[in-house]
DOROTI-310651 format. One record per atom (N, C-alpha, C, O): residue number from 1; residue in one letter; atom name; z, y, x. Coordinates in steps of 0.05 Angstrom, whole numbers, padded with zeros to 5 digits. Each point is the difference from the previous one (the first is absolute). Layout:
N
+-----+---+----+--------+--------+--------+
:   k : r :  a :     zz :     yy :     xx :
+-----+---+----+--------+--------+--------+
: NUM : A : CA :      Z :      Y :      X :
...
+-----+---+----+--------+--------+--------+
REM end
This chain:
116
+-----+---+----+--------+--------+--------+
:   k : r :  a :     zz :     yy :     xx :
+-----+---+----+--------+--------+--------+
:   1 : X :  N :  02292 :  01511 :  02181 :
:   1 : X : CA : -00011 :  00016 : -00021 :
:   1 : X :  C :  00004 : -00014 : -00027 :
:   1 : X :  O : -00004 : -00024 : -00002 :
:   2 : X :  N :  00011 :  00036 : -00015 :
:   2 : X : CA :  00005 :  00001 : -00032 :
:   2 : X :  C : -00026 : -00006 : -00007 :
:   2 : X :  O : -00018 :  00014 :  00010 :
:   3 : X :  N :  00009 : -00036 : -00030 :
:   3 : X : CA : -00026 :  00005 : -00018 :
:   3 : X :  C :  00016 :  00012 : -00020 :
:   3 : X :  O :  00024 :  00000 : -00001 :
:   4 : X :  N : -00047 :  00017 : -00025 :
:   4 : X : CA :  00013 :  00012 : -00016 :
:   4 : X :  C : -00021 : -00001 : -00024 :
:   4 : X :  O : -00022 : -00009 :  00007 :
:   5 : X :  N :  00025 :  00017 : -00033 :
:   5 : X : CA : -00026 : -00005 : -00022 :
:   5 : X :  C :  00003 :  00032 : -00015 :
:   5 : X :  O :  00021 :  00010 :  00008 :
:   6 : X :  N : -00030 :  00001 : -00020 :
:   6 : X : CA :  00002 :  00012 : -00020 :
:   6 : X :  C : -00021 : -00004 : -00017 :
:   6 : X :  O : -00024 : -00007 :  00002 :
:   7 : X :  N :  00046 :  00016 : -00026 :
:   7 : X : CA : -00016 : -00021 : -00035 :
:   7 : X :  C : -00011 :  00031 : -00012 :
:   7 : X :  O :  00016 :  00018 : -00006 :
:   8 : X :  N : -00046 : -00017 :  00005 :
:   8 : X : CA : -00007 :  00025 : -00016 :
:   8 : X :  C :  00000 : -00014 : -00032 :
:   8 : X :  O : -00013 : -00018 : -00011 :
:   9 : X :  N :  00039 :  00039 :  00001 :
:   9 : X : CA : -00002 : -00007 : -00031 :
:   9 : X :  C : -00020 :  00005 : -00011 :
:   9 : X :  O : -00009 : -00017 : -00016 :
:  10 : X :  N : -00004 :  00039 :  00020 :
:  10 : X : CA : -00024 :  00003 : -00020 :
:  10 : X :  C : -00020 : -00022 :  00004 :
:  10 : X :  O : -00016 : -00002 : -00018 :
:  11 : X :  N :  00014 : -00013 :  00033 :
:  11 : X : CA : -00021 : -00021 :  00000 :
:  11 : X :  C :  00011 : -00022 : -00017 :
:  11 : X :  O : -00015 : -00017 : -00009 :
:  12 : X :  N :  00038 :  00017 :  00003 :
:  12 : X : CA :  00009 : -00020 : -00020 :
:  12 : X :  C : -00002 :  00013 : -00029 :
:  12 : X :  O :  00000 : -00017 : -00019 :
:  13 : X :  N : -00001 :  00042 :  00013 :
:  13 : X : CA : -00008 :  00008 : -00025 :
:  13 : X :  C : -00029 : -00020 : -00015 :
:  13 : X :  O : -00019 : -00007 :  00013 :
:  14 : X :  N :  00023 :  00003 : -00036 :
:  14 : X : CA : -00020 : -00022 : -00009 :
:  14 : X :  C :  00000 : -00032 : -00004 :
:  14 : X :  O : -00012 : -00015 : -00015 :
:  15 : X :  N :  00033 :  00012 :  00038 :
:  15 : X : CA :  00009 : -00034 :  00002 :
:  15 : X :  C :  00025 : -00009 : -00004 :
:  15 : X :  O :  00018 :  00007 :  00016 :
:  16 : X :  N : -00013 : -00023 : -00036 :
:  16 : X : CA :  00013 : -00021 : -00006 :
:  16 : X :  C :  00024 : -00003 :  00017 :
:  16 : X :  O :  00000 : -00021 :  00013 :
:  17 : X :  N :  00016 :  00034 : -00009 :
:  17 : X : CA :  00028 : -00004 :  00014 :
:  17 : X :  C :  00029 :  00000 : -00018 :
:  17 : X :  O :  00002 :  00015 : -00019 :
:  18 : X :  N :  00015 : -00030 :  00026 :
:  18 : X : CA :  00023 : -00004 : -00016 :
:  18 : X :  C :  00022 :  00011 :  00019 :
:  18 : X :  O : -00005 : -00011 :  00021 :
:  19 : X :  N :  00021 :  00024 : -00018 :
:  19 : X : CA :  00020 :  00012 :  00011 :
:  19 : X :  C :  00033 :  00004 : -00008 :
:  19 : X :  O :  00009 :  00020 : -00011 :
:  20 : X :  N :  00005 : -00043 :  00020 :
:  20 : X : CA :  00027 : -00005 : -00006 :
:  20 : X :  C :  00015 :  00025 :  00017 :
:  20 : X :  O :  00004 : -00005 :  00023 :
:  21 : X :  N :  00004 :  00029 : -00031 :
:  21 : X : CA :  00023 :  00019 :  00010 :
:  21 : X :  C :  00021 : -00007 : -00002 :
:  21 : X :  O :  00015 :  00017 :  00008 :
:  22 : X :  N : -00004 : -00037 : -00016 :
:  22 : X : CA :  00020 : -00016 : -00007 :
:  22 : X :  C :  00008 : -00021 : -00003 :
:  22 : X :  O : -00014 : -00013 : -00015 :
:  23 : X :  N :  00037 :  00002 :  00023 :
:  23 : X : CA :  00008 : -00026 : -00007 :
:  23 : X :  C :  00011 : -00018 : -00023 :
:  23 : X :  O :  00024 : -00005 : -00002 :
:  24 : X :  N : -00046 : -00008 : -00020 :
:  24 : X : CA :  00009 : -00001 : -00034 :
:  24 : X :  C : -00005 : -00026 :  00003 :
:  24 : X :  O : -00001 : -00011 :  00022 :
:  25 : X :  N : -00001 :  00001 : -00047 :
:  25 : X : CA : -00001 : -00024 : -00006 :
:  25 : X :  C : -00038 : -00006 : -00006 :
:  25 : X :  O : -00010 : -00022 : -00002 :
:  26 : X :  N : -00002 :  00045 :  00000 :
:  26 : X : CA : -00025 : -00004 :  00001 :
:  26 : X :  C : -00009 : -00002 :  00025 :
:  26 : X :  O : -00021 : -00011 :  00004 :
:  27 : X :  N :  00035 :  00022 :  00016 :
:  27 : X : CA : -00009 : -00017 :  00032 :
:  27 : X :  C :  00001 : -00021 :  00002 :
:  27 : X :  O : -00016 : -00014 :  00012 :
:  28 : X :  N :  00046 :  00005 : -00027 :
:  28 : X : CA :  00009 : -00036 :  00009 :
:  28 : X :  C : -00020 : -00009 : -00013 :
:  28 : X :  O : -00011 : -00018 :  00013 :
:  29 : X :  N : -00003 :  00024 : -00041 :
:  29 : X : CA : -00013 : -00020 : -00009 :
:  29 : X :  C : -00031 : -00001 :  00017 :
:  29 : X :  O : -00014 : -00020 :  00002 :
:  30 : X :  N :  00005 :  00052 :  00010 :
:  30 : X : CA : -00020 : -00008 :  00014 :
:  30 : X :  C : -00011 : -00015 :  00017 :
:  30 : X :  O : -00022 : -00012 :  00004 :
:  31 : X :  N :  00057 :  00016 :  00013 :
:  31 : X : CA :  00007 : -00027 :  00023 :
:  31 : X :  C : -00004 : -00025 : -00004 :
:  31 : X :  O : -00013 : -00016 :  00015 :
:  32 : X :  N :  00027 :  00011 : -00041 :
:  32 : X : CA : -00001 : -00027 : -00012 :
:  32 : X :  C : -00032 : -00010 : -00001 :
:  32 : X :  O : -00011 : -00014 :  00018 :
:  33 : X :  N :  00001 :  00023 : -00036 :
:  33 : X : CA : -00028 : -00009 : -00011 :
:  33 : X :  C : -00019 : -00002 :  00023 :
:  33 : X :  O : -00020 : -00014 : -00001 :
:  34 : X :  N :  00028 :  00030 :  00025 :
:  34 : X : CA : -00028 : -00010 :  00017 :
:  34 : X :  C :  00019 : -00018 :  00024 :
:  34 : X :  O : -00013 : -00011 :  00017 :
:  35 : X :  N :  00033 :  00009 : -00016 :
:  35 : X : CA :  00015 : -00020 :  00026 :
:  35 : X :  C : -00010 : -00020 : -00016 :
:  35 : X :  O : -00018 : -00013 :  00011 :
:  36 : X :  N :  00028 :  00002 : -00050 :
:  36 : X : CA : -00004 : -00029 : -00009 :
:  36 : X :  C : -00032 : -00003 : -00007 :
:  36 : X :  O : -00010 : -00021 : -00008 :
:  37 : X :  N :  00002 :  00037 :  00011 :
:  37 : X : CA : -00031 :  00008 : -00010 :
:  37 : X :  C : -00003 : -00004 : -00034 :
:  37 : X :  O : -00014 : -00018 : -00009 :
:  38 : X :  N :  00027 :  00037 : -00007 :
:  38 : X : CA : -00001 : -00005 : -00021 :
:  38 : X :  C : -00015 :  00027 : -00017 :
:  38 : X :  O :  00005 :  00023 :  00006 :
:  39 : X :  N : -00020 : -00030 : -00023 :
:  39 : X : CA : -00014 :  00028 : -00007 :
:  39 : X :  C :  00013 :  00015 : -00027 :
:  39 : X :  O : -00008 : -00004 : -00023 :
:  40 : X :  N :  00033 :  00026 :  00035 :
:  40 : X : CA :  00007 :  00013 : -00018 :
:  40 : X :  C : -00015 :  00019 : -00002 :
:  40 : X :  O : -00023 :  00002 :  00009 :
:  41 : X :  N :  00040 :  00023 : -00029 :
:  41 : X : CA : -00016 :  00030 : -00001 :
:  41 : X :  C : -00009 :  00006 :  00029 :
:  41 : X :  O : -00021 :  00003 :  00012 :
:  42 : X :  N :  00044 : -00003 : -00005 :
:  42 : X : CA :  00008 :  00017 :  00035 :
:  42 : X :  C : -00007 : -00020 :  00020 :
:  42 : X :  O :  00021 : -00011 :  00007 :
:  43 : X :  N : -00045 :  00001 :  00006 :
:  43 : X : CA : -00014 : -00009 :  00027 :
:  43 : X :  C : -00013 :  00007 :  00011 :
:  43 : X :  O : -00012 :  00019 : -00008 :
:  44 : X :  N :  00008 : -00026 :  00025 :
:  44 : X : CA : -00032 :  00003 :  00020 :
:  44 : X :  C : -00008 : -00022 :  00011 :
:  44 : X :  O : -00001 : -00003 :  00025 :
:  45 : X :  N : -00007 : -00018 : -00046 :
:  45 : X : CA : -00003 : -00030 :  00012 :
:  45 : X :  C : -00030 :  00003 :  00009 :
:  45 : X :  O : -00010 : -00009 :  00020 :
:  46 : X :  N : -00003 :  00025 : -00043 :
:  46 : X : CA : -00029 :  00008 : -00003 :
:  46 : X :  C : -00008 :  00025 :  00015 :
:  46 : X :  O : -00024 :  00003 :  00001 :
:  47 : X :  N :  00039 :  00013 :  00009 :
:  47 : X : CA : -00005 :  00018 :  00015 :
:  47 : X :  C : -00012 :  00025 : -00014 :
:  47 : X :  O : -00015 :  00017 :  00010 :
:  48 : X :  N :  00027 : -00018 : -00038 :
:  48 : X : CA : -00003 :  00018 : -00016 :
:  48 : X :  C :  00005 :  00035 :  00019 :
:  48 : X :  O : -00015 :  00019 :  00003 :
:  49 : X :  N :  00046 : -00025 :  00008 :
:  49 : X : CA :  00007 :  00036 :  00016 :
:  49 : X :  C : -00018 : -00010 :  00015 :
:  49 : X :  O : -00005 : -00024 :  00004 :
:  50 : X :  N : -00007 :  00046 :  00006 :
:  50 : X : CA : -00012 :  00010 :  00024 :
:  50 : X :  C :  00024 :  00000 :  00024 :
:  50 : X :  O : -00003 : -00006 :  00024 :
:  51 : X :  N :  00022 :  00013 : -00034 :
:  51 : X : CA :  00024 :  00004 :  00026 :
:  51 : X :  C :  00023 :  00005 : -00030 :
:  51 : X :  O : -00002 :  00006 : -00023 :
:  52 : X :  N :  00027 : -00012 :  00042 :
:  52 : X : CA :  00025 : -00004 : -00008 :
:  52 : X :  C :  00015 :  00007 :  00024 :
:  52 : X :  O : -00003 : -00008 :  00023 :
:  53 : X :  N :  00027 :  00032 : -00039 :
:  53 : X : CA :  00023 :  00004 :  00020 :
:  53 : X :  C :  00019 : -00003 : -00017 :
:  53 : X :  O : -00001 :  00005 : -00024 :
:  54 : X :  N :  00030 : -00017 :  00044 :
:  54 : X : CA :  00026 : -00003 : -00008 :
:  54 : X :  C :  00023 : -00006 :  00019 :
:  54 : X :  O :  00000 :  00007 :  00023 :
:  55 : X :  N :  00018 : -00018 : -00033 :
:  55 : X : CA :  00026 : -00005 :  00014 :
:  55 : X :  C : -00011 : -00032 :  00013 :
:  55 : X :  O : -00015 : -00018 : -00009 :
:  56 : X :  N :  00030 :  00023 :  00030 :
:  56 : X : CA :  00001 : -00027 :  00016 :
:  56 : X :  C :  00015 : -00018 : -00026 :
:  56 : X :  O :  00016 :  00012 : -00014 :
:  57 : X :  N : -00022 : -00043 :  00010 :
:  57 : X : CA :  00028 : -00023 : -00003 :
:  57 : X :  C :  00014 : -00007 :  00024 :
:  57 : X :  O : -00011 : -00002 :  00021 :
:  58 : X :  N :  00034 :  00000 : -00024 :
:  58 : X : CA :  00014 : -00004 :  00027 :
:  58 : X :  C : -00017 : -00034 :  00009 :
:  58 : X :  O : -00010 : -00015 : -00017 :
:  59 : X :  N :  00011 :  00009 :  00043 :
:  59 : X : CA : -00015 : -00031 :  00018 :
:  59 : X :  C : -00013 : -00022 : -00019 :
:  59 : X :  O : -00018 :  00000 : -00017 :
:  60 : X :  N :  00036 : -00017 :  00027 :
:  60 : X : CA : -00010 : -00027 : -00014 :
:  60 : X :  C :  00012 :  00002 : -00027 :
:  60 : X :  O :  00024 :  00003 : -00001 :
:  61 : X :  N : -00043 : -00003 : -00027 :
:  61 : X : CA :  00010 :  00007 : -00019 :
:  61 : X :  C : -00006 : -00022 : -00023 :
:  61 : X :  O :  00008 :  00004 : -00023 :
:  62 : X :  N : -00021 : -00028 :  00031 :
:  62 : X : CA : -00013 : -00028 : -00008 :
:  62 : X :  C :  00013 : -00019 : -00022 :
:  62 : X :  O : -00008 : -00013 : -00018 :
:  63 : X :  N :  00038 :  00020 :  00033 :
:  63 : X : CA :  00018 : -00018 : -00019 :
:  63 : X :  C :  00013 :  00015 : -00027 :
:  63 : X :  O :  00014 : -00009 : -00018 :
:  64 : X :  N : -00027 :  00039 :  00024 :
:  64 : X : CA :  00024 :  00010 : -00026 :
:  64 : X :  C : -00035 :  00004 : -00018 :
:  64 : X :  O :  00001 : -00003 : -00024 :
:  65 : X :  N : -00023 :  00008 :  00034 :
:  65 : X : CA : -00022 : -00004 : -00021 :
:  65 : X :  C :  00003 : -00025 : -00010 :
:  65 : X :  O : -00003 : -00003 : -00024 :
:  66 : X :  N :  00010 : -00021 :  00040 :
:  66 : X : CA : -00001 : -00034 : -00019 :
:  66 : X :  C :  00032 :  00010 : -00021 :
:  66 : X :  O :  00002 : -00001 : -00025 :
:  67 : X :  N :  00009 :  00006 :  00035 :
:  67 : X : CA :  00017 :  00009 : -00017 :
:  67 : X :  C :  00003 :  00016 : -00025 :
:  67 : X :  O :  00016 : -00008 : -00017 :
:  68 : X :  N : -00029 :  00030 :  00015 :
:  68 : X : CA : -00009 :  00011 : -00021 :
:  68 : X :  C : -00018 : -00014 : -00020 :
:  68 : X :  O :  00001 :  00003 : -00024 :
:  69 : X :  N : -00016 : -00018 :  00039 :
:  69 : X : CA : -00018 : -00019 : -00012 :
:  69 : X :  C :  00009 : -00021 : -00020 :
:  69 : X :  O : -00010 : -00005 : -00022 :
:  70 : X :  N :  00029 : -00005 :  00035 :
:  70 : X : CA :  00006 : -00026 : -00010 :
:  70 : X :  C :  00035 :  00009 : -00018 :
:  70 : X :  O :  00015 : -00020 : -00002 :
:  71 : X :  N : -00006 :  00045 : -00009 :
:  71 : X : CA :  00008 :  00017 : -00006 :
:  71 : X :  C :  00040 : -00002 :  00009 :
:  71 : X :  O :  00020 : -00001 : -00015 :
:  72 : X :  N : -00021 :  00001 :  00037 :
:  72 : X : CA :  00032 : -00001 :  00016 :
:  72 : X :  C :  00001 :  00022 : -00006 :
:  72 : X :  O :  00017 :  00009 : -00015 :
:  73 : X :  N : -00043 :  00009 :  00028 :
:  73 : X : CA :  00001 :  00037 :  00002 :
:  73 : X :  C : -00011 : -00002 : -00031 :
:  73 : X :  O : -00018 : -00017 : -00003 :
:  74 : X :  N :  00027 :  00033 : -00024 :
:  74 : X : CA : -00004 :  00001 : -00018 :
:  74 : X :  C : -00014 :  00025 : -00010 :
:  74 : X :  O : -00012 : -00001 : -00022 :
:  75 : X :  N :  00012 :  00025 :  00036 :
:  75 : X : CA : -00008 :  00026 : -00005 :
:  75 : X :  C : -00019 :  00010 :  00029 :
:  75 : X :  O :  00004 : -00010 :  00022 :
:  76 : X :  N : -00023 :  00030 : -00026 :
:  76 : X : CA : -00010 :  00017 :  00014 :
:  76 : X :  C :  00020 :  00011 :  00016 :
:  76 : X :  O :  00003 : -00001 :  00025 :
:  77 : X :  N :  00013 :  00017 : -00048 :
:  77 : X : CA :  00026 :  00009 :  00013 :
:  77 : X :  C :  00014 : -00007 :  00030 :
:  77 : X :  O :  00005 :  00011 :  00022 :
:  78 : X :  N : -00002 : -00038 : -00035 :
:  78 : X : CA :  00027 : -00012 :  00019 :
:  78 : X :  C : -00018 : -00007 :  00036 :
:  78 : X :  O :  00006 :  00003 :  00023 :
:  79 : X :  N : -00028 : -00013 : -00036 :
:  79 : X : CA : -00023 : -00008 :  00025 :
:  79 : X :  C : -00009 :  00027 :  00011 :
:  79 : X :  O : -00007 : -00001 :  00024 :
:  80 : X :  N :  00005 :  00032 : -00037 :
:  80 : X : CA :  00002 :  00024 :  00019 :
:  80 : X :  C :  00029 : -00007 :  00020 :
:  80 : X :  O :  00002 : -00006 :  00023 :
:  81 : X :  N :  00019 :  00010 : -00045 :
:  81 : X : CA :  00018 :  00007 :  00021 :
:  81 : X :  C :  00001 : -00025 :  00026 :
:  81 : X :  O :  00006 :  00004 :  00023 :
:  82 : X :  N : -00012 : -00024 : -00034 :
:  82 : X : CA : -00001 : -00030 :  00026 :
:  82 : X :  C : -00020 :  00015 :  00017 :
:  82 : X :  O :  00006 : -00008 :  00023 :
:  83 : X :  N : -00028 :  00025 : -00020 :
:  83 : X : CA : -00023 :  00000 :  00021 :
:  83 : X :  C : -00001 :  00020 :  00002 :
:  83 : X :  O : -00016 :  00009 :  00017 :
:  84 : X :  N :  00030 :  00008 : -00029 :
:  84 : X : CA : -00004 :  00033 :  00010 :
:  84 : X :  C :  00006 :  00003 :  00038 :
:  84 : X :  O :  00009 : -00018 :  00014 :
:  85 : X :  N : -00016 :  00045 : -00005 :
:  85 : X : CA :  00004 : -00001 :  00026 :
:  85 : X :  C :  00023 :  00002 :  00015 :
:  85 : X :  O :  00003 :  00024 :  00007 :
:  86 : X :  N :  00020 : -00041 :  00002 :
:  86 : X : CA :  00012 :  00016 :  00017 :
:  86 : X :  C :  00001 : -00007 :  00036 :
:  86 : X :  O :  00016 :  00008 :  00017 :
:  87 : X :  N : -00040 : -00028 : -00015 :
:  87 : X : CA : -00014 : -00004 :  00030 :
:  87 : X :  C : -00027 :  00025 :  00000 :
:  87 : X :  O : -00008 :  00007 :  00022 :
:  88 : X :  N : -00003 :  00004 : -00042 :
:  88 : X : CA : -00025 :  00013 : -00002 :
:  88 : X :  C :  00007 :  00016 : -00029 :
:  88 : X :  O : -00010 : -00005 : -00022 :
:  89 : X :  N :  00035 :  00031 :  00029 :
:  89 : X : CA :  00005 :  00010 : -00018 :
:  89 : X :  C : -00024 :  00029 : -00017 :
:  89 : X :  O : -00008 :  00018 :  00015 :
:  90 : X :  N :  00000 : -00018 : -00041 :
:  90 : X : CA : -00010 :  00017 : -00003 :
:  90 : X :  C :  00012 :  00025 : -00005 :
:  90 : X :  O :  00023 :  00004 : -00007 :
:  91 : X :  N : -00041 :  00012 :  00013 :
:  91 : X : CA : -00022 :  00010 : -00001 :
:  91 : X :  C : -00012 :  00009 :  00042 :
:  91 : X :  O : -00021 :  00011 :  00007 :
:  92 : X :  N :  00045 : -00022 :  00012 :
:  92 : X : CA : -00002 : -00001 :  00025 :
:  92 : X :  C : -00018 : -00018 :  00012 :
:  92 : X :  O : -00010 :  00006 :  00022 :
:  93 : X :  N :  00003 : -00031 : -00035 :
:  93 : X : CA : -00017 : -00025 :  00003 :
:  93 : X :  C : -00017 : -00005 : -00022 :
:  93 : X :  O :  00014 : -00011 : -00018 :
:  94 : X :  N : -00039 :  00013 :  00010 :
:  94 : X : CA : -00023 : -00001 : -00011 :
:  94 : X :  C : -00019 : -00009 :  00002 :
:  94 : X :  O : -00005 : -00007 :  00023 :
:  95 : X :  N : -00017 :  00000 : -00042 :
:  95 : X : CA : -00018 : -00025 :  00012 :
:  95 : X :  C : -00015 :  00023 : -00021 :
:  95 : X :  O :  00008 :  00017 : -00015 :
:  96 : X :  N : -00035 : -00027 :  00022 :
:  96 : X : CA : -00037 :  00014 :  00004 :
:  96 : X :  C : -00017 : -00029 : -00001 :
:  96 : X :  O : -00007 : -00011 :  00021 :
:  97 : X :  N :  00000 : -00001 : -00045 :
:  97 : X : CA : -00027 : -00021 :  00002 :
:  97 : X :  C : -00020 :  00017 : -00016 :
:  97 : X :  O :  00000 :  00013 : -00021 :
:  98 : X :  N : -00024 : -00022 :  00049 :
:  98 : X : CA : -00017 :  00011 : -00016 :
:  98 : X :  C : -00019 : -00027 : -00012 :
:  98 : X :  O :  00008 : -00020 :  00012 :
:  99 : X :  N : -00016 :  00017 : -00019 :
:  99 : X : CA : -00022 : -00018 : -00015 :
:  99 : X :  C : -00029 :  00008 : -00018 :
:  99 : X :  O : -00006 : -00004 : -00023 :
: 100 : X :  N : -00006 :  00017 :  00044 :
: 100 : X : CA : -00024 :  00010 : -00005 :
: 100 : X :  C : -00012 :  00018 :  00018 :
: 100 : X :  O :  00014 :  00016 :  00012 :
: 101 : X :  N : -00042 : -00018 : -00008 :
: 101 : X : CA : -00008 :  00016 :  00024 :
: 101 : X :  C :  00006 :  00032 : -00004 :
: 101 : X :  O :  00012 :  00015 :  00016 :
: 102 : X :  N : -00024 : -00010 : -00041 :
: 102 : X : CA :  00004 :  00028 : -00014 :
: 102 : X :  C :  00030 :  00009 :  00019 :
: 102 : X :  O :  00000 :  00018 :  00017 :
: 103 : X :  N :  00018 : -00032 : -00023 :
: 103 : X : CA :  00030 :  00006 :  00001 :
: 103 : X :  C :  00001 :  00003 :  00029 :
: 103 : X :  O :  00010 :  00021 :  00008 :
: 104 : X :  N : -00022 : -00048 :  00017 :
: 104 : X : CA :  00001 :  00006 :  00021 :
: 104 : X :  C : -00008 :  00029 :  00014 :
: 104 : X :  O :  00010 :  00010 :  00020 :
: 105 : X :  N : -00030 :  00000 : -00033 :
: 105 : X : CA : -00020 :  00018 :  00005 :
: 105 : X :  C :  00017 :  00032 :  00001 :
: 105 : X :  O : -00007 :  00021 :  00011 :
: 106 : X :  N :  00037 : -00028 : -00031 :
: 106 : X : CA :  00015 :  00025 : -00001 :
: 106 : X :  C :  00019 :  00003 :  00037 :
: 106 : X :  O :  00002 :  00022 :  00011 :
: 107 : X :  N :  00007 : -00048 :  00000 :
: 107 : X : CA :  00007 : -00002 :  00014 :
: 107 : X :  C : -00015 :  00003 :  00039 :
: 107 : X :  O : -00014 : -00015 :  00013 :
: 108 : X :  N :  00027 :  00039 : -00008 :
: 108 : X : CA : -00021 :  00015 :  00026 :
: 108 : X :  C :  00025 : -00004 :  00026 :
: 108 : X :  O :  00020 :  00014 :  00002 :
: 109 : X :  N : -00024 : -00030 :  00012 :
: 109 : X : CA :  00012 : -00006 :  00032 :
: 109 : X :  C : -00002 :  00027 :  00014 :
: 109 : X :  O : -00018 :  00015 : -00004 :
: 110 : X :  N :  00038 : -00011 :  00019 :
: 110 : X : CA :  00018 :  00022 :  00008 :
: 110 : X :  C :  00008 : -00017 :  00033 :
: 110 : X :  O :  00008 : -00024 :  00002 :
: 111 : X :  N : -00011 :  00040 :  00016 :
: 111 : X : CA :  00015 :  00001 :  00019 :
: 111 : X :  C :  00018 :  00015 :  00007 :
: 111 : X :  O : -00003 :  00024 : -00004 :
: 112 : X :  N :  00027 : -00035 :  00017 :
: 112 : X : CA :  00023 :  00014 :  00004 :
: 112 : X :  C :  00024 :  00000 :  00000 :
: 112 : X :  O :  00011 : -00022 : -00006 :
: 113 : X :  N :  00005 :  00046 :  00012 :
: 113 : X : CA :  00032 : -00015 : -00008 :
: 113 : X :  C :  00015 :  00015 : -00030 :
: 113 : X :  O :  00022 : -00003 : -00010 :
: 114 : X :  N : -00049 :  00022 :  00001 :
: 114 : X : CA :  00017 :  00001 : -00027 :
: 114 : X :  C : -00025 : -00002 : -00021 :
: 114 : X :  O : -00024 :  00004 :  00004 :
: 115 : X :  N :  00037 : -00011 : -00026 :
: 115 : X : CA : -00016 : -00004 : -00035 :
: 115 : X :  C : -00006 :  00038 : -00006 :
: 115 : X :  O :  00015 :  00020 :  00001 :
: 116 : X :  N : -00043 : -00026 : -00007 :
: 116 : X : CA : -00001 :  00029 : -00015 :
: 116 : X :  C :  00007 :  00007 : -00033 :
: 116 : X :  O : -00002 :  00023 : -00009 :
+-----+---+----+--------+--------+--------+
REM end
């Protein structure tokens, strides 16, 4: 048997969620700032979202954040295209953190073999 979740949106109406539909350079930098733990505009070091959805980074992605860092990778730009997905391509592979009970509270367990 399949476990399965469904997310009632309307319970997230009210809370603090950030939602990448896309793959920009404001993802890379979101990536960036909470892998190096650095407090740009765009984090959730503090747990400001309640929940955040987006594109997967493709695996181990450690050396091209020290890289951006220490500026080999020179642009947002160039560090999207280095981590964009093509092991966890979007919009087929997606990630859901929630970080807040509120946020958990949207998320209702489902048995079965299909998503409603």
């Amino acid at each position: 048997m399949v476990a399965n979740f469904f997310l009632d949106k309307k319970k997230l109406e009210g809370l603090n969620c950030l939602f990448f539909t896309e793959i920009n350079e404001e993802w890379a930098a979101f990536i960036f700032a909470n892998r190096k733990h650095k407090k740009l505009i765009h984090n959730n070091l503090d747990n400001k979202y309640d929940l955040v959805y987006g594109p997967l980074a493709d695996g181990k992605i450690s050396n091209l954040m020290d890289d951006y860092e220490f500026g080999v990778i020179e642009t947002y730009k160039e560090l999207m295209q280095k981590i964009v997905g093509t092991k966890y391509p979007f919009p087929q592979d997606h990630q859901i953190s929630f970080h807040s009970k509120e946020a958990l509270d949207a998320l209702e367990f489902k048995r079965g073999d299909k998503c409603e």
